[in-house]
C-alpha positions as CSV (number, residue, x, y, z in Angstrom):
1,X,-133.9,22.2,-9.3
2,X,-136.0,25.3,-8.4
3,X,-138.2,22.9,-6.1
4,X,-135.0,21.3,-5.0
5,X,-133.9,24.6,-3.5
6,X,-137.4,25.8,-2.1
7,X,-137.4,22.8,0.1
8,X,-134.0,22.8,1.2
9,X,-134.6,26.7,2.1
10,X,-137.8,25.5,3.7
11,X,-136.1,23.4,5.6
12,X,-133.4,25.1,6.7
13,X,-136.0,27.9,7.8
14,X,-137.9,24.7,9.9
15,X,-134.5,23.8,11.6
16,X,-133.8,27.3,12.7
17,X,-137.0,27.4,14.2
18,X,-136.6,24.2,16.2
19,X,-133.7,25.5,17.3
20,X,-135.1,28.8,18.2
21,X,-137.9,27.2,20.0
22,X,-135.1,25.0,22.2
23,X,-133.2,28.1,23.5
24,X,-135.0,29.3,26.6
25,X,-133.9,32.8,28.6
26,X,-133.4,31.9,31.8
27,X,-132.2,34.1,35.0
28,X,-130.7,32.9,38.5
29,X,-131.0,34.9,41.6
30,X,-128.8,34.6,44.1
31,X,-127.6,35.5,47.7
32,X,-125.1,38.1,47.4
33,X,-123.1,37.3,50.7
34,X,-120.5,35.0,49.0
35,X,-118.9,35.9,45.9
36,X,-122.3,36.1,43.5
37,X,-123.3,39.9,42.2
38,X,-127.4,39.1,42.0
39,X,-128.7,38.5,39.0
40,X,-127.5,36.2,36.3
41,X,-129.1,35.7,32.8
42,X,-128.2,31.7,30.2
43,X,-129.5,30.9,27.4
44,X,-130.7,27.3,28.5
45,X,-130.8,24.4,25.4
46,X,-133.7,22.1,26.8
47,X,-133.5,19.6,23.9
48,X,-129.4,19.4,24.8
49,X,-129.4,20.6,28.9
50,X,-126.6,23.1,28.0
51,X,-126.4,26.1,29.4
52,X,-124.8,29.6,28.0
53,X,-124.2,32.5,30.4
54,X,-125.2,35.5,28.8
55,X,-125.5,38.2,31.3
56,X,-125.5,39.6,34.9
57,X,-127.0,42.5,37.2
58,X,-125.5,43.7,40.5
59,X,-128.6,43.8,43.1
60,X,-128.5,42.6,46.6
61,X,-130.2,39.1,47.7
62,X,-132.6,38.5,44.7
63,X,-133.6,35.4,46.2
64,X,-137.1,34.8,44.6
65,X,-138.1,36.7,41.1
66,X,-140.7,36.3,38.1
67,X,-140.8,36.9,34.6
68,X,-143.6,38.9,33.2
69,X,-146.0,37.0,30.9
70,X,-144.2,38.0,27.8
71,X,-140.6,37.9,29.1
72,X,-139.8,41.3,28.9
73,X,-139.8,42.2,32.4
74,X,-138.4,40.7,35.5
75,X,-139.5,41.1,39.5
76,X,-137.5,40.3,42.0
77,X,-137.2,40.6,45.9
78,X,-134.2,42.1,47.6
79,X,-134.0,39.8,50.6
80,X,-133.1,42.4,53.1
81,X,-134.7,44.4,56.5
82,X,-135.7,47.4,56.7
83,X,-135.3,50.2,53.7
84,X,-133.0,47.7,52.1
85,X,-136.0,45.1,51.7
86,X,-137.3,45.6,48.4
87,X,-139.3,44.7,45.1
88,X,-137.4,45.7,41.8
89,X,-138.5,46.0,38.5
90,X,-136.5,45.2,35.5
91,X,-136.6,45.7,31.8
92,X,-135.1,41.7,29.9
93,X,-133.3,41.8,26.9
94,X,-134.3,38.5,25.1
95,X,-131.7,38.7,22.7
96,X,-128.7,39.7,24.5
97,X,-129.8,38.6,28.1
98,X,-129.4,42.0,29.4
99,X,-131.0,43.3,32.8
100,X,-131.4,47.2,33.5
101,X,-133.4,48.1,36.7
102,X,-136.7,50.2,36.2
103,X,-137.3,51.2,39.8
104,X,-138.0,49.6,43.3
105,X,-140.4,49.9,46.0
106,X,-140.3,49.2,49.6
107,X,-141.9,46.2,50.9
108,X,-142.8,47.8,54.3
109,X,-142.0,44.1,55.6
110,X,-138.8,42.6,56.8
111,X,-137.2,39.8,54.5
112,X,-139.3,39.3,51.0
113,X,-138.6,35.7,50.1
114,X,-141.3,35.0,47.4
115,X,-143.0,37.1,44.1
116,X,-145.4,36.2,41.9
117,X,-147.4,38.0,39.1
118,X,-150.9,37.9,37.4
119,X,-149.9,40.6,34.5
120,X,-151.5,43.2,36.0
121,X,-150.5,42.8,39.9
122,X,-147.5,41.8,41.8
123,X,-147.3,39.9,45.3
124,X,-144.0,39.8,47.2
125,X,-144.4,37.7,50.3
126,X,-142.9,39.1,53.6
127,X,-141.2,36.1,55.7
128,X,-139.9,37.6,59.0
129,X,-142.6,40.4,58.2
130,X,-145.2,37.8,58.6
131,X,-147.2,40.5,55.5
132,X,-147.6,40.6,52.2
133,X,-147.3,43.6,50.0
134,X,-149.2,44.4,46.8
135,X,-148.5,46.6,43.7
136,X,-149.6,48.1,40.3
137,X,-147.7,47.1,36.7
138,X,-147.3,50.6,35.1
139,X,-147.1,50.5,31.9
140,X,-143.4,50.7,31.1
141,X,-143.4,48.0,33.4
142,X,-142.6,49.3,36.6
143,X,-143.8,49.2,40.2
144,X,-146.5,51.8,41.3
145,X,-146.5,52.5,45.3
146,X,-147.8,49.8,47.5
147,X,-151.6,49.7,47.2
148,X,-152.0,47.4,50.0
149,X,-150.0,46.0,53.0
150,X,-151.4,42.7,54.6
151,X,-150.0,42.8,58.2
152,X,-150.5,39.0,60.0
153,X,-149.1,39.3,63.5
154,X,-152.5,38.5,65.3
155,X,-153.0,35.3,63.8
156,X,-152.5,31.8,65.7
157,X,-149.1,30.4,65.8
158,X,-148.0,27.4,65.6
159,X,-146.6,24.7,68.1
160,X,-142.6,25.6,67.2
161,X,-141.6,27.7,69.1
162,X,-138.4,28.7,67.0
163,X,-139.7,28.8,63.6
164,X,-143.6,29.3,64.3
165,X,-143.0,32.0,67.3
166,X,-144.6,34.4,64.4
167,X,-146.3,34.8,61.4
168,X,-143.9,34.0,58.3
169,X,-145.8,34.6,55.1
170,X,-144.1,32.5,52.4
171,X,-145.5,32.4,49.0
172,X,-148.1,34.0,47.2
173,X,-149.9,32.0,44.5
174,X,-152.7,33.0,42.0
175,X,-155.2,30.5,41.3
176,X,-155.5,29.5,37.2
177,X,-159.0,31.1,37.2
178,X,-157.7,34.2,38.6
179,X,-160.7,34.5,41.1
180,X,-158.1,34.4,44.2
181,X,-154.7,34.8,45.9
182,X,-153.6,32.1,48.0
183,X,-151.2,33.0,50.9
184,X,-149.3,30.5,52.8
185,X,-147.9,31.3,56.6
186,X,-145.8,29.3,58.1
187,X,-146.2,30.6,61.7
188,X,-149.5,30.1,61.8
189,X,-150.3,26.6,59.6
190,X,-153.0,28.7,57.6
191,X,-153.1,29.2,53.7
192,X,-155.1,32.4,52.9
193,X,-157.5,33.0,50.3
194,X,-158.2,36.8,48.8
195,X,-161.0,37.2,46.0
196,X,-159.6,38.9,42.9
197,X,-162.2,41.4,41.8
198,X,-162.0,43.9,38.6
199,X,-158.5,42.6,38.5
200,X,-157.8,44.4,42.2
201,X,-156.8,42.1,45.1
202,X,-159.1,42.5,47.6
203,X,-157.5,43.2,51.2
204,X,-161.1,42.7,53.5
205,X,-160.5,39.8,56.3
206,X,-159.0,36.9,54.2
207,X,-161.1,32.9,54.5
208,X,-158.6,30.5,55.5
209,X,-157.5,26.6,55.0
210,X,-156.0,25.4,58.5
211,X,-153.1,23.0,58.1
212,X,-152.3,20.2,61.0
213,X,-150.6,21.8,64.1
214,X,-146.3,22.4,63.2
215,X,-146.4,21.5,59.4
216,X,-144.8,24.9,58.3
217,X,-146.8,25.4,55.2
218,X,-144.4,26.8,52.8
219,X,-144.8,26.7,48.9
220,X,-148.3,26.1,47.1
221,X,-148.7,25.0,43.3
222,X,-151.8,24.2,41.1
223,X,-151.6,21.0,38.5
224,X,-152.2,22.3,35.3
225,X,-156.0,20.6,35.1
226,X,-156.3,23.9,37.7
227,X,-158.7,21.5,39.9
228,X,-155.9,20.4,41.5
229,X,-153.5,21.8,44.0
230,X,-150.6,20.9,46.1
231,X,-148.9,22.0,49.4
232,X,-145.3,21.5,50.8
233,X,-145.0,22.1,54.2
234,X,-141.0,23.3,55.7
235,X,-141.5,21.4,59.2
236,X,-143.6,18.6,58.9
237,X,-142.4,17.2,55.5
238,X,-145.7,16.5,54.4
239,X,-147.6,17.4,51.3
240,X,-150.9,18.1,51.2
241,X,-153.2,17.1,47.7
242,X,-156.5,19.4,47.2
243,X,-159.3,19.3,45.3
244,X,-160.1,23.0,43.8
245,X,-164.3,23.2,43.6
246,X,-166.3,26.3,44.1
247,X,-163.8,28.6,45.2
248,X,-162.7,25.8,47.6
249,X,-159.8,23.8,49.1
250,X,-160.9,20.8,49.7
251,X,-158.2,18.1,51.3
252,X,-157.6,14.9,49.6
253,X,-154.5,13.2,50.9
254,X,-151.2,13.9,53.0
255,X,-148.1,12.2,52.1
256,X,-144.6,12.2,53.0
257,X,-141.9,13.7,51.3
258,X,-139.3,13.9,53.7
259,X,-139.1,10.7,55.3
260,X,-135.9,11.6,58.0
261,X,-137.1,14.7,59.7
262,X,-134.9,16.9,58.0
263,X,-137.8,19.5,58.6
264,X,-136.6,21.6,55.6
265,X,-138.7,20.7,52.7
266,X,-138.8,23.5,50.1
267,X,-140.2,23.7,47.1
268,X,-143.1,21.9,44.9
269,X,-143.5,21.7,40.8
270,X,-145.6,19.5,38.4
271,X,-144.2,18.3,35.1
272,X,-145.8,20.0,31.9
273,X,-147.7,16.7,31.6
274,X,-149.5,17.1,34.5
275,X,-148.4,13.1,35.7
276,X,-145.1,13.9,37.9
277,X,-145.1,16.1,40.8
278,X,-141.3,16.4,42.5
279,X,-140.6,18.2,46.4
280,X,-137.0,19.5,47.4
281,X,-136.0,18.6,51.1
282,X,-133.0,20.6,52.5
283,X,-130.7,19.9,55.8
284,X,-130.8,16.1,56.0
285,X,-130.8,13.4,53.0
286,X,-130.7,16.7,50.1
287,X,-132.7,15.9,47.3
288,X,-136.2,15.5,45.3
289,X,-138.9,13.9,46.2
290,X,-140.5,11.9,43.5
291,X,-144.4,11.2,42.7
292,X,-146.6,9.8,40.4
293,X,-150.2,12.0,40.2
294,X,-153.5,9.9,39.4
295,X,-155.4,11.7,36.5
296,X,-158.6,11.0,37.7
297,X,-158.3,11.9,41.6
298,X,-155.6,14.0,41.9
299,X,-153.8,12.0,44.4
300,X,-150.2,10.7,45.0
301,X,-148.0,8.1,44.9
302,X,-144.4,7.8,45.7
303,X,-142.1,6.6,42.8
304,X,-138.6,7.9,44.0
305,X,-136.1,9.8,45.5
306,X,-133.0,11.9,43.9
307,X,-130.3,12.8,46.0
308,X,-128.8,15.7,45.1
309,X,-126.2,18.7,46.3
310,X,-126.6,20.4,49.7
311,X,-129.3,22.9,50.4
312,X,-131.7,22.8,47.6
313,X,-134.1,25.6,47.4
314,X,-136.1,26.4,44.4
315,X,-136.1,23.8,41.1
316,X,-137.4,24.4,38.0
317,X,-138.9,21.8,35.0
318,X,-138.1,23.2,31.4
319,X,-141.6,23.4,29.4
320,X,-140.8,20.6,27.0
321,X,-140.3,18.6,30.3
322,X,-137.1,17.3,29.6
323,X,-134.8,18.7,32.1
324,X,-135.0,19.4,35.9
325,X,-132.4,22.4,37.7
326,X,-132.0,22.5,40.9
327,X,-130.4,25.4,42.8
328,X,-128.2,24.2,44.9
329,X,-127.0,27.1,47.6
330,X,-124.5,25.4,49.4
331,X,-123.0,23.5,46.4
332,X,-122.5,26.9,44.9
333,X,-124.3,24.9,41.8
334,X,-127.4,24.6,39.6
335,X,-127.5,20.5,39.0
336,X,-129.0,19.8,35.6
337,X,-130.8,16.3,35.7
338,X,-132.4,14.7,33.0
339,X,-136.0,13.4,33.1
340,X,-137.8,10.2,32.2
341,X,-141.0,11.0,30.7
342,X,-142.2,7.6,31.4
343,X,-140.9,7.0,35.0
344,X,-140.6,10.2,36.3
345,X,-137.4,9.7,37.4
346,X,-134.2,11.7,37.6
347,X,-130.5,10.9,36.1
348,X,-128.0,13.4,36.8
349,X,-126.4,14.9,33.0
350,X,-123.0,16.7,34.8
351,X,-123.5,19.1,33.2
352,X,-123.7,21.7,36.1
353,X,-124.1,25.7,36.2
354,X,-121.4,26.7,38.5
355,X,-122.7,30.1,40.8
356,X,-122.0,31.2,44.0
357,X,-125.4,30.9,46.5
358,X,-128.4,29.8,43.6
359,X,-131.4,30.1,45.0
360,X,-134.1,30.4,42.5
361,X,-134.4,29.5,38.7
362,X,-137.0,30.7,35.7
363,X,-137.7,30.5,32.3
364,X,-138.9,33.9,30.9
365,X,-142.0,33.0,27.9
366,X,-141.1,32.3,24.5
367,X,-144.0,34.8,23.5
């Protein structure tokens, strides 16, 4: 009897854990000119694709924003001008979901539209600023002063004339050996590449990948074999497949992932396994690009297309890779579709987040 009631306690203490395991923190940022405050924190099942609203944080245009390694911390971008463009620092409450501002810093550039993080650094990318801005973790987690301020409006532009008349830096991506920064403008078709040295970016006259003439290169992600790496580009609809060697981009294929001329391709992200990568396309034929990755060579091949609701932005693929969210902005929704491990391929569960303007999407760690 004894052992009966050891195992069903072990058990018990299994489940709980499985459970545990299945409940991921998650945070939306928003745009705050409709009816959404900023900030808003779920609990997110990704064995079931239900989500639990737990929490929410009044800050203006937090349209991009990054958990710290171990979940305690958040940084996002107010998506403003002038003073009122900004990178904030927050403190995360797993438990409750709970969001309390640390401090913010100016990004001396107008419209931040992406942030990313290597634990000890953060990068917020200027868009109409055509800069990016650089800053110190403290260690209470805040935001020291700028340390550096990467100013691009010299650089070559681009053939379109509306949306390439400048420099517009758009995301800012460490590589998985930490030896660099990439930097994407999508003024002046160029991704930028800035060593990382004694864990201090350096900010001498950056090398450079050129990208064909009016592709718009605009979000940048590395499979998780970190040899290979992948580019959306806004205008051209294209993606771009690399081969990362010796410090190196080196181009393997271009494919298409908007096939319309919608030229408002967004975002790019690789399922856990490494074997599906998936491409948002905004303002024609809404929806997610579907492709099969070769193990071997890195390269693509179309499987399928998801349509989906209007103006997607940033998605998101939940570490057990179950689930895709999409942030919908103009369908004031975050879809929830579920994934076929096998095929790739999206099916739509209904069971939608409803927000006012989503526009980006993260899991914090489970660490």
């Amino acid at each position: 009897m004894r052992i009966t009631i050891l195992a069903l306690f072990t058990l018990s203490l299994f489940i709980s854990a499985c459970e545990n395991k299945n409940e991921l923190n998650m945070v939306v940022g928003t745009y705050t000119d409709g009816d959404s405050k900023g900030m808003y924190s779920y609990t997110f099942n990704q064995e079931t694709g239900k989500a639990t609203a737990l929490s929410e944080i009044e800050v203006s245009n937090p349209s991009y924003l990054t958990f710290s390694e171990n979940g305690n911390f958040i940084y996002s971008v107010s998506e403003n001008v002038g003073d009122e463009a900004t990178a904030n620092a927050f403190s995360f409450d797993k438990k409750s979901g709970q969001m309390k501002l640390i401090n913010r810093q100016k990004t001396q550039g107008d419209h931040p539209c992406h942030i990313a993080t290597d634990g000890k650094n953060v990068v917020v990318a200027n868009y109409t600023g055509g800069s990016f801005t650089t800053y110190k973790i403290e260690k209470d987690g805040s935001l020291s002063p700028a340390t550096s301020f990467n100013n691009f409006k010299e650089n070559r532009i681009g053939p379109d004339t509306v949306r390439q008349s400048s420099s517009h830096i758009h995301c800012a991506v460490f590589a998985p050996d930490n030896k660099h920064l990439f930097v994407t403008d999508l003024g002046a078709d160029r991704i930028y590449r800035y060593k990382i040295n004694h864990k201090r970016i350096a900010t001498e006259k950056p090398a450079f990948t050129t990208i064909a003439p009016g592709s718009g290169p605009r979000h940048f992600t590395f499979a998780p074999d970190g040899k290979h790496a992948y580019l959306i580009n806004e205008l051209s609809g294209t993606i771009v497949s690399y081969l990362y060697h010796q410090d190196l981009l080196e181009p393997l294929q271009t494919v298409r992932a908007d096939s319309v001329g919608g030229r408002g391709s967004a975002d790019i992200h690789i399922s856990p396994d490494g074997k599906y990568l998936y491409a948002s396309n905004r303002l024609q034929s809404d929806g997610i690009a579907i492709f099969s990755i070769n193990p071997e060579s890195g390269k693509l091949a179309k499987v399928g297309y998801q349509l989906i609701g209007i103006h997607p932005r940033n998605f998101i693929i939940t570490p057990n890779g179950k689930f895709l969210l999409v942030a919908c902005r103009d369908s004031n929704v975050i879809q929830v579709y579920l994934r076929d491990l096998n095929t790739g391929l999206l099916t739509d569960t209904k069971q939608d987040i409803a927000l006012s303007k989503p526009v980006c999407i993260q899991f914090a760690s489970s660490n």
